[in-house]
Structures are given as structure tokens and as C-alpha cells.
Backbone as a ProteinNet text record, in pm:
[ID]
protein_1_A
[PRIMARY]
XXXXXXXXXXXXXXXXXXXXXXXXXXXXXXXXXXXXXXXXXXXXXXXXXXXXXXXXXXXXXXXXXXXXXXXXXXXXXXXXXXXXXXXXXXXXXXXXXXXXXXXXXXXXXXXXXXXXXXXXXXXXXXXXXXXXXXXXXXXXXXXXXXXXXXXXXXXXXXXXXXXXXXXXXXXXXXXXXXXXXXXXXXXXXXXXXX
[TERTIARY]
643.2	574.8	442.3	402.9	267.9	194.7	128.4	29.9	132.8	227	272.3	421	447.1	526.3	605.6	731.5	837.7	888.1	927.1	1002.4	1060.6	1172.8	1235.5	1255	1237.1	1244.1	1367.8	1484.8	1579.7	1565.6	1573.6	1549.4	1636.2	1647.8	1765	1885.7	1933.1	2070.5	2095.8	2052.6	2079.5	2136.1	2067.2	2088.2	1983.6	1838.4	1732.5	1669.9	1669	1562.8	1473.9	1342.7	1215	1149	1174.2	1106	985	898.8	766.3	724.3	567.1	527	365.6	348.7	178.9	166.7	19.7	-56.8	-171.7	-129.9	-187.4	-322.2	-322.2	-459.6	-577	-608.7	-700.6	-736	-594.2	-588.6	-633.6	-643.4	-649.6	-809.3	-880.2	-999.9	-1082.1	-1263.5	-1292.2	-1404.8	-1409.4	-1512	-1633.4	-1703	-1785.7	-1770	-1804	-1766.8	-1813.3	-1675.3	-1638.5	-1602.9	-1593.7	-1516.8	-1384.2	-1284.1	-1119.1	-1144.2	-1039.4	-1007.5	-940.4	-959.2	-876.8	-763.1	-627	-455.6	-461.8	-331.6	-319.8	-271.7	-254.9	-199.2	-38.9	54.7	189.6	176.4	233.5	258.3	430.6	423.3	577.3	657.5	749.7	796.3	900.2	1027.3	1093	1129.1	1253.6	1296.7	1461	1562	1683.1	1733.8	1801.3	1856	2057.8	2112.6	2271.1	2286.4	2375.1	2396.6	2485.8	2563.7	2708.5	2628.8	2540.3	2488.9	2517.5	2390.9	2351.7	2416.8	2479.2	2605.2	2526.1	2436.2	2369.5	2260.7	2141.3	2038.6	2074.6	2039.7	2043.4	1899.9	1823.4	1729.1	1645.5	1543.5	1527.5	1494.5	1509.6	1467.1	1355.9	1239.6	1184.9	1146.6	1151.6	1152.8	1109.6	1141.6	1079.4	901.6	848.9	724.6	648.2	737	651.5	639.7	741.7	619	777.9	870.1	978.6	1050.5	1080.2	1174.6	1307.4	1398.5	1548.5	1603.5	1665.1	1699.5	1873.2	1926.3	2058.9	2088.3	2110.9	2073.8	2256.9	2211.3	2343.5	2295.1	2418.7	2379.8	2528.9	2545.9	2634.2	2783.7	2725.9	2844.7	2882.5	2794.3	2859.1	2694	2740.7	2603.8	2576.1	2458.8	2424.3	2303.1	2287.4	2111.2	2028.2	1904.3	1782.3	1624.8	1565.1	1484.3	1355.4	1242.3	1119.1	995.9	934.1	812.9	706.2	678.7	552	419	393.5	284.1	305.7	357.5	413.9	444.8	519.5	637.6	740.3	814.7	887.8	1024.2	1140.8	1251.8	1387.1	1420.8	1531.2	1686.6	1716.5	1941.4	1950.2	2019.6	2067.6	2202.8	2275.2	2449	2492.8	2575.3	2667.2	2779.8	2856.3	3000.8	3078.4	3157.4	3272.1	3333	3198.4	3224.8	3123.6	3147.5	3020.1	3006.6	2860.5	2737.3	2738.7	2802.7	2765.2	2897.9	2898	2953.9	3006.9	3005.9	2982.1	2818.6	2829.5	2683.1	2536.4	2588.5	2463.1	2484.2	2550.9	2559	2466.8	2345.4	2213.6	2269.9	2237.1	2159.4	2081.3	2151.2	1982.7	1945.7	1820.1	1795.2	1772.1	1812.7	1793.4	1626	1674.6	1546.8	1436.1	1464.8	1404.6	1348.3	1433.6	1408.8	1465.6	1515.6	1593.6	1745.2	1831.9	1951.8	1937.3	2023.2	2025	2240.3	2237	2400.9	2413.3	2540.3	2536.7	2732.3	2805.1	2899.1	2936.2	3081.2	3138.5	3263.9	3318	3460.4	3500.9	3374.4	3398.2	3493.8	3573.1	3689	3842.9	3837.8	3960.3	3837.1	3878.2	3883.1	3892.2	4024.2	4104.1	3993.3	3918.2	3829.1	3701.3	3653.5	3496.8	3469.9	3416.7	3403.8	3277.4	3215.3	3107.3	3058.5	2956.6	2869.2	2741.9	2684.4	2524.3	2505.3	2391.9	2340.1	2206.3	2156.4	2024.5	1953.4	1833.1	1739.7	1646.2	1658	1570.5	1658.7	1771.1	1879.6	1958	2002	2081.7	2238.2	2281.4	2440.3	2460.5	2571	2661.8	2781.2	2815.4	2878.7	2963.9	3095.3	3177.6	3179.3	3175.2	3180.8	3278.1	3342.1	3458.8	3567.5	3697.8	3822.2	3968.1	3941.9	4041	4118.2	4233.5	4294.8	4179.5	4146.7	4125.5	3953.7	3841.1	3727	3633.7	3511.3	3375.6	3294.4	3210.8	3103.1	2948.2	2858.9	2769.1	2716.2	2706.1	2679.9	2533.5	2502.7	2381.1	2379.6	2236.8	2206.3	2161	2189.7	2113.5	1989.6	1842.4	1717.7	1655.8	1829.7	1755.7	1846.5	1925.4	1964.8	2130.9	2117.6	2257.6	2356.5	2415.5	2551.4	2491.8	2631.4	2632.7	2737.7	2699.8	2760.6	2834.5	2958.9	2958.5	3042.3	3138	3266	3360.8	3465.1	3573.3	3696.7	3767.8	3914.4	4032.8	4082.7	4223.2	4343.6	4441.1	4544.4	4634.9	4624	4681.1	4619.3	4437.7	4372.1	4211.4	4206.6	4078.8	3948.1	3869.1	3718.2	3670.8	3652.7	3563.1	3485	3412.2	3262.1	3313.9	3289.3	3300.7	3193.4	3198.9	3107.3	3137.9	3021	3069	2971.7	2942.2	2837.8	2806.6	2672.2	2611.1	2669.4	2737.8	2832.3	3001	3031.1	3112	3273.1	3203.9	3290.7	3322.3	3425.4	3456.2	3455.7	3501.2	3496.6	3585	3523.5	3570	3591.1	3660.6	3653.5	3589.1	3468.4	3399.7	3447.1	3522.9	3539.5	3652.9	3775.3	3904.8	3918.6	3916.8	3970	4083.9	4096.1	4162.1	4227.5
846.8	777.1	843.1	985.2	1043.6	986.3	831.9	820	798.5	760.8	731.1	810.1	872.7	961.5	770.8	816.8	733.6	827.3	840.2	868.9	779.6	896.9	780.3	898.7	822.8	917	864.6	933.7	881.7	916.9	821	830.1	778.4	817.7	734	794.1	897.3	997.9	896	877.1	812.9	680.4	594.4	465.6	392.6	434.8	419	495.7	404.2	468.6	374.1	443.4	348.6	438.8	327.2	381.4	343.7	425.2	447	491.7	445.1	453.5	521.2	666.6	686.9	700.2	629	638.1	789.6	873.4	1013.1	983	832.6	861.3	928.6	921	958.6	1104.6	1146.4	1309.4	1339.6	1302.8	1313.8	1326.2	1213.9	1207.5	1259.2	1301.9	1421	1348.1	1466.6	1431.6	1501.9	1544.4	1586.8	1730.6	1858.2	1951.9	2035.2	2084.2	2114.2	2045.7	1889.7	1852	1803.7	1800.9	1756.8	1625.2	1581.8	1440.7	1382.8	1275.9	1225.6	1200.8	1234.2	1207	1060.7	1057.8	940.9	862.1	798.1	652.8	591.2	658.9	587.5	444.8	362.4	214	205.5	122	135.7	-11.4	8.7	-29.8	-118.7	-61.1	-140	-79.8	-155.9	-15.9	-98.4	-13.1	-16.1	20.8	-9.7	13.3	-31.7	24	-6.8	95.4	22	86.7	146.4	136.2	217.7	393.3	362.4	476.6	487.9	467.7	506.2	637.5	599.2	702.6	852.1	759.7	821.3	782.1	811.2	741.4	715.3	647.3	634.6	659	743.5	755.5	610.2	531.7	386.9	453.7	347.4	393.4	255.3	299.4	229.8	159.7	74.5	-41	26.3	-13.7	95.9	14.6	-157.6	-162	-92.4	-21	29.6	-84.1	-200.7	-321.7	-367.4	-310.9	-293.7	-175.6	-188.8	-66.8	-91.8	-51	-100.8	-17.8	-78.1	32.9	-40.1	43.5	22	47.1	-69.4	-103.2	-138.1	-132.6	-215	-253.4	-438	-541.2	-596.7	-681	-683.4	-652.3	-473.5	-371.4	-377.8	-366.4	-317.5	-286.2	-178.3	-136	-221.3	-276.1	-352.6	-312	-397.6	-391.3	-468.3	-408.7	-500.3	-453.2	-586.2	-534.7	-518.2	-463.5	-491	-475.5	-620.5	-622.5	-535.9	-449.7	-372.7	-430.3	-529.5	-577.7	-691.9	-768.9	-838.6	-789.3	-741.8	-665.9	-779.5	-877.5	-933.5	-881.5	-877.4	-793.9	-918	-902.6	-1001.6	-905	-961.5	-937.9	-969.4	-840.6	-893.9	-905.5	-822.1	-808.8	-857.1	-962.5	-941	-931.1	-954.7	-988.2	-844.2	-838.5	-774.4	-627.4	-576.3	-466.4	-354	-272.2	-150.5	-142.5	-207.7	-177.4	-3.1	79.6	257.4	299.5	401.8	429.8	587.3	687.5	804.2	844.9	922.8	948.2	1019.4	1080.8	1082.9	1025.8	843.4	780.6	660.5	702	564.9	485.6	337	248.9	304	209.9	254.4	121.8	128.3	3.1	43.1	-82.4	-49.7	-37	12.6	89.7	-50.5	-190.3	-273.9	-330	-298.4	-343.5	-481.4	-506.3	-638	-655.3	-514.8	-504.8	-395	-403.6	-307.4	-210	-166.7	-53.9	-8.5	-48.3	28.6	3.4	87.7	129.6	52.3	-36.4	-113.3	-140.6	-146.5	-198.3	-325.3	-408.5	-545.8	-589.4	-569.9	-670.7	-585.6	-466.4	-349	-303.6	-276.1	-219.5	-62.7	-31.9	77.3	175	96.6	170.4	105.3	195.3	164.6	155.7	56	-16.2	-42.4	-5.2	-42.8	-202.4	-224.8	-343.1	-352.3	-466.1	-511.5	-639.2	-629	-758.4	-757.8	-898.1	-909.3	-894.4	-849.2	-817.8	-980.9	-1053.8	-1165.1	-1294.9	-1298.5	-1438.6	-1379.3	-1280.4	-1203.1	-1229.4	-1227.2	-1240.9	-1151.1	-1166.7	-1018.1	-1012.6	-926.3	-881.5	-747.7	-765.2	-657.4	-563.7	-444.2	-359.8	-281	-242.1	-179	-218.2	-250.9	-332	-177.6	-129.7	28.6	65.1	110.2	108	208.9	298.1	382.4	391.2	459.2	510.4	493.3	399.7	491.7	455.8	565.5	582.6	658.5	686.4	733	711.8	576.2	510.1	482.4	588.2	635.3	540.8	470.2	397.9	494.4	499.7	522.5	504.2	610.9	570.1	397.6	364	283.6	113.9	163	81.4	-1.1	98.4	0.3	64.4	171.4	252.5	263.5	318.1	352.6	499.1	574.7	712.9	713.1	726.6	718.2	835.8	870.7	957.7	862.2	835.6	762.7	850.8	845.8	915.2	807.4	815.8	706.2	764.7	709.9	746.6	905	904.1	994.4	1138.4	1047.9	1207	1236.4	1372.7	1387.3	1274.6	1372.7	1297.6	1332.7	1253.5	1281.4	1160.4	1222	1130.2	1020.6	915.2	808.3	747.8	670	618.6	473.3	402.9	260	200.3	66.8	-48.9	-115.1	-137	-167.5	-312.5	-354	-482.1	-412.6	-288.4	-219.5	-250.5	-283.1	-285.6	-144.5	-129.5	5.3	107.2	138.7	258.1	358.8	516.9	616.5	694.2	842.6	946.8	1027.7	1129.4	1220.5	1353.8	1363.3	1482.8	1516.4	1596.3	1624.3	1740.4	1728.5	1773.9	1838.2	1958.6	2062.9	1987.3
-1068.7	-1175.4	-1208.2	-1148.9	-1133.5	-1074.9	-1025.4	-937.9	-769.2	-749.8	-656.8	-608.1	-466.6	-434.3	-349.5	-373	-267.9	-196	-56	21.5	120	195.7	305.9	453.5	540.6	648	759.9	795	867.9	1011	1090	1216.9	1288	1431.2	1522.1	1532.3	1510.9	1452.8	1367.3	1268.8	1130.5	1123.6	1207.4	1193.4	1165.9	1144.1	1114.8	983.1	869.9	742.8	722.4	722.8	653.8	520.3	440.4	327.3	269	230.3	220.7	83.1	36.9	-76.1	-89.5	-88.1	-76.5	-230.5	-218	-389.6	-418.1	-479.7	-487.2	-569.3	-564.9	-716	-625.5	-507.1	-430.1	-403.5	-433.3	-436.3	-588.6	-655.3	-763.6	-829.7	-778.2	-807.7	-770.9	-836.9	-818.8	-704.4	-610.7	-535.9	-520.2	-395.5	-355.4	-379	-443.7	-425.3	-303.5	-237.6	-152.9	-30.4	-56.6	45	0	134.2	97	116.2	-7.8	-25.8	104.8	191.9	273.2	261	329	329.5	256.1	181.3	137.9	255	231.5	378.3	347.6	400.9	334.5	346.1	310.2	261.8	309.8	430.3	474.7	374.5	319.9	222.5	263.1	333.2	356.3	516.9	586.2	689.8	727.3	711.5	704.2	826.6	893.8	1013.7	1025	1099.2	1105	1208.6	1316.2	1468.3	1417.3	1337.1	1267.5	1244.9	1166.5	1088.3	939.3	924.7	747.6	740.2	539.2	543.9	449.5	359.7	289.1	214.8	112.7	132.6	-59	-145.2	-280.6	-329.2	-388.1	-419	-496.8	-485.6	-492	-662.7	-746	-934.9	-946.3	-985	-1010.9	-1195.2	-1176.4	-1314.2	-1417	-1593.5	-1659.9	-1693.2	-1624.1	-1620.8	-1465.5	-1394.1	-1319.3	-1188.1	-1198.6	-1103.8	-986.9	-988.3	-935.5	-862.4	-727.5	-677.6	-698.2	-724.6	-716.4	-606.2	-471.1	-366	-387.2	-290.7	-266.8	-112.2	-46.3	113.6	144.2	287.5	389.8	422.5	387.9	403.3	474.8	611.1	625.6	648.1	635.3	638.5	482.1	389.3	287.9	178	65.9	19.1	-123.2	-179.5	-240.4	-293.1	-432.1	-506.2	-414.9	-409.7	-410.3	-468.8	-533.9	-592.5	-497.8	-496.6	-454.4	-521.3	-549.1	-573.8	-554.5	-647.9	-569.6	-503.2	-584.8	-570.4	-495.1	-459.3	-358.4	-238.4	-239.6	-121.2	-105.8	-178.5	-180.6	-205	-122.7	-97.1	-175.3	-302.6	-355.2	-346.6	-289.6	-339.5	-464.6	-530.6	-672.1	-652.1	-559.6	-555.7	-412.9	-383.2	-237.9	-262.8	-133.7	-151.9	-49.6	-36	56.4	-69	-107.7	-233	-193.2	-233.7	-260.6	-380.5	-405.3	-518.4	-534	-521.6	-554.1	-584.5	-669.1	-687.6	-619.2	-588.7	-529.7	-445.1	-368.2	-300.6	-415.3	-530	-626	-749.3	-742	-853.8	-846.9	-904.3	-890	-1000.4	-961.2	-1036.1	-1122.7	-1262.2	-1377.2	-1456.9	-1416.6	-1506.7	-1656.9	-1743.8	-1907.1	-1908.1	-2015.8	-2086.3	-2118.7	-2115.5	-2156.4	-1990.8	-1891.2	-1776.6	-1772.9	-1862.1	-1818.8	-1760.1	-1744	-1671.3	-1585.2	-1517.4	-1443.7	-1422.8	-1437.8	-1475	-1341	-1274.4	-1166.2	-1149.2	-1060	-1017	-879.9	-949.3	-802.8	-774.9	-675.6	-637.7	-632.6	-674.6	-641.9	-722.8	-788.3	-885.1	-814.4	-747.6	-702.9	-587.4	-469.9	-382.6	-359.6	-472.3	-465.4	-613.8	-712.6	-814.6	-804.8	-869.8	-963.7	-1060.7	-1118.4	-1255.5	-1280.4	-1430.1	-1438.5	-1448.8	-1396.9	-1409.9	-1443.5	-1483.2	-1511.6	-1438.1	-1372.6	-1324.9	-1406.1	-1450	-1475.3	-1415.1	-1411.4	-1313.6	-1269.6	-1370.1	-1330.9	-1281	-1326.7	-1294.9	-1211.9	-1159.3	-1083.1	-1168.1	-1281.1	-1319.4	-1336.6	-1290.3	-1297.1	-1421.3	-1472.3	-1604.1	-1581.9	-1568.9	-1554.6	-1700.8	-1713.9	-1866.3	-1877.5	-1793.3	-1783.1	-1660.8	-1766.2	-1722	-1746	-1719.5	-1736.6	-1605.3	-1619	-1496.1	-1442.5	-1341	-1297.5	-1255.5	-1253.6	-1210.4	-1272	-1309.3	-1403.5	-1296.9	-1305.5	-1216.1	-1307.8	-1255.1	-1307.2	-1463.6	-1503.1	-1611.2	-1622.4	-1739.3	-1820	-1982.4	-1934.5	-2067.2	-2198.7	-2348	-2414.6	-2432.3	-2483.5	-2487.1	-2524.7	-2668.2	-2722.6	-2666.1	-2573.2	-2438.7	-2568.9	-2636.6	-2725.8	-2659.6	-2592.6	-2575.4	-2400.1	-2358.8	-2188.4	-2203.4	-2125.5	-2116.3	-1987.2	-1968.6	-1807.5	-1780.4	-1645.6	-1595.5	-1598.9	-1658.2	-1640.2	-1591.5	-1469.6	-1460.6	-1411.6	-1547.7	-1497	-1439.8	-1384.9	-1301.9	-1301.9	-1427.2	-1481.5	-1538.5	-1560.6	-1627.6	-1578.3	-1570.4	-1518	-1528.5	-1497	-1513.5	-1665.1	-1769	-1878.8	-1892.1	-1998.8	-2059.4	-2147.7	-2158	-2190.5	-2291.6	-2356.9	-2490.6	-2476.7	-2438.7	-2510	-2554.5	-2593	-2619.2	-2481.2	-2521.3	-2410.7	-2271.5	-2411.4	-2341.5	-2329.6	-2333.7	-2259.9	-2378.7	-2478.4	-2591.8	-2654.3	-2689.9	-2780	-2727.6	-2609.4	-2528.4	-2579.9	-2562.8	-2647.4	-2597.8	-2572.6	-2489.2	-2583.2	-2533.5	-2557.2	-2526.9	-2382.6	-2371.8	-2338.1	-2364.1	-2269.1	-2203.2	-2076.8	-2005.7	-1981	-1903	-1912.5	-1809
[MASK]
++++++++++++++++++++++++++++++++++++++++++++++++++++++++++++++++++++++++++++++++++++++++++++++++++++++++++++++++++++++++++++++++++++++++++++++++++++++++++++++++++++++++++++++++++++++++++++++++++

């Protein structure tokens, strides 16, 4: 966001992640000339743990006002939204249930461009696919957008948050780009595949 770096550090042979938030404005500002600015101070954020072992980490997307983390945690043996308050540190569930909230290991969550939904990739209606969804970010409802036999994953909002871009591959045909309305009406193929 330019004033603030997120990271996560995995520990434990990977059954341990804590994620962390330092604020750079300090590096930033001018001081004394010729002395160094003091280290920023990480801000431990959240910290995730599973004796199983964390499989992989989802990079957290933060809100488009800036005042929200959106991570994607294990919860119960299965991976899910949650939001976090920055300014709070208040930790909310937007998704449960006996599903994985992700879709592949580099398919984030994106929240709309208004910050009032959030687009993310799940098995919860099939087991066997991934289908796009929206949960609200403030009531937590959830809204299925794609009902297609087969896969979408990696579902990209338009700037002006009316259309969703995603990978769709159904039973029969590769992976291509997909076109729809934001409520997952009118879906189109963009690209064919060889």
C-alpha cells in the first residue's frame, strides 16, 4: 500500500505461520542528517498454526479503503476467508463449512473495486470443482456466480467492478478466459484453446 510492508514467516517445519505488518512511514521521514532512522517494529498480526502442516501461504489482499486484511486461513481442517481489522485487530470469518475457500495455490481472493464483495474460488457446492463465488464483506452472504459443469478459478474483477474475468475448464475443454457480469450472468468464452 506504500506506507506498510505485510509479511509472513513459517516456522515449525511448516506448521507454524505468523503474519506480520511493519509501517515504513518512519523510514521514510527525514531526520537528523546523518543519523539512521530506527528499524521499523513488526506488528504481529495474526499467527496460524496446524500440526498437519500448512500447505501453502495465500498472499493476505488488503481492502480497496485500506482499513481491511483479507487472509485465507485453516480453520478446522479446511481453508477459508477472514477479514482483519487494521485498526482494531479484530479477526471475522466470512466463509465455513466442509469446502476450500481457494481455488489453486496462486488463486487470491479479490475484493471489488467498491470493497463491498469480495470474488473468490470454491468447492463448496462439488467437492470434485471450483466455482466462482462472492461473499459480502459486511453481512457475510454468500452468492454462487458460476453453475458450469467443470472449473473457474482465478476470478478478476473489472476496474469498474461490472464484469469478472476468470479460467474456466469444463470436462471436455481446456483452460480459457471467461467473460461475465458481475452477478455471473452471461458468461462468454474469450479465448480457444488449442
Amino acid at each position: 500500500e506504500g506506507h506498510r510492508l505485510y509479511y509472513a514467516v513459517t516456522l515449525d517445519s511448516h506448521r507454524r505461520r505468523e503474519h506480520y505488518q511493519v509501517d515504513l512511514a518512519a523510514l521514510m521521514m527525514p531526520g537528523v542528517e546523518g543519523a539512521r532512522p530506527a528499524a521499523p517494529v513488526p506488528r504481529l498480526l495474526h499467527v496460524e498454526h496446524d500440526e498437519k502442516g500448512l500447505l501453502f501461504a495465500v498472499e493476505p489482499q488488503l481492502s480497496p479503503d485500506r482499513r481491511t486484511l483479507l487472509f485465507v486461513l485453516r480453520h478446522l481442517g479446511w481453508d477459508h476467508l477472514f477479514a482483519l481489522d487494521l485498526a482494531t485487530g479484530w479477526m471475522r470469518q466470512l466463509t465455513d463449512g466442509a469446502c476450500e475457500d481457494t481455488g489453486h495455490a496462486h488463486d487470491l481472493p479479490r475484493w471489488s473495486p467498491d470493497g463491498r464483495q469480495i470474488l473468490f474460488a470454491s468447492n463448496r457446492s462439488d467437492l470434485g470443482h471450483r466455482h466462482l463465488w462472492v461473499v459480502d464483506a459486511a453481512r457475510g452472504g454468500l452468492r454462487q456466480l458460476t453453475h458450469e459443469h467443470g472449473t473457474a478459478v482465478q476470478g478478476v474483477w473489472s476496474p469498474d467492478g461490472e464484469q469478472i474475468v476468470c479460467l474456466f475448464c469444463g470436462p471436455r475443454d481446456a483452460a480459457d478466459l471467461w467473460l461475465m457480469g458481475a452477478g455471473g450472468e452471461h458468461p462468454r468464452r474469450l479465448t480457444r484453446s488449442l
